[in-house]
C-alpha positions, 0 to 999 in steps of 0.5 A, a space after each residue: 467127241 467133237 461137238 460145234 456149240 452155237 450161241 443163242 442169246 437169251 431174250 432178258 439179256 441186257 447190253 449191260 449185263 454182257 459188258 458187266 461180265 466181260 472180262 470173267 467171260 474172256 478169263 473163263 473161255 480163255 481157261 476152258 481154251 488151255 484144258 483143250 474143252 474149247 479147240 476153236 472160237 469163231 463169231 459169225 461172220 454176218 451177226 455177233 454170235 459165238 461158234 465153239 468147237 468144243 472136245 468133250 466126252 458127250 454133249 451132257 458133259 459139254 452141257 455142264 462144263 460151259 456153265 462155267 462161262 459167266 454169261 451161261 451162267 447168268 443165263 445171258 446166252 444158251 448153246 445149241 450143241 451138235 455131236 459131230 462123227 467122222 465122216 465115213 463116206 469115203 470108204 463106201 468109194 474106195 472100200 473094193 478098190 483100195 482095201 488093204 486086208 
């Protein structure tokens, strides 16, 4: 299942905590990049927030594995995660017209 993770950052983060475990974060998602969990990574354009698209088998699943990230961990940053489907729409247009049965 894809699933887009939308970075919060959690009120009592410091900008020291952050720099303190930059590296371990940069060595963690880069690990979770190569076991195929994290597809793509994106800031936003107009703040300084993280996008992940994320391969897991559910949002429970996604849940625990980005507690492996040091600021996740260390409750520095939280994620909003949004289950993403296929889009079935275009069968409703061409469906009678195109169907192959």
């Amino acid at each position: 299942m894809k699933i887009i993770a939308i970075e919060k950052e959690l009120p009592d983060s410091k900008p020291q905590d952050f720099k303190d475990l930059s590296e371990r974060e940069a060595i963690e998602a880069w690990n979770l990049y190569q076991e195929g969990f994290i597809r793509e990574m994106y800031f936003k354009a107009d703040q300084s927030c993280a996008v992940l698209i994320l391969e897991s088998e559910d949002v429970v699943e996604a849940g625990k594995t980005l507690q492996r990230l040091p600021y996740v961990k260390e409750k520095l940053i939280s994620f909003d995660l949004i289950p993403l489907k296929p889009y079935p729409g275009f069968s409703r247009l061409f469906k009678s017209k195109y169907s192959h049965r």
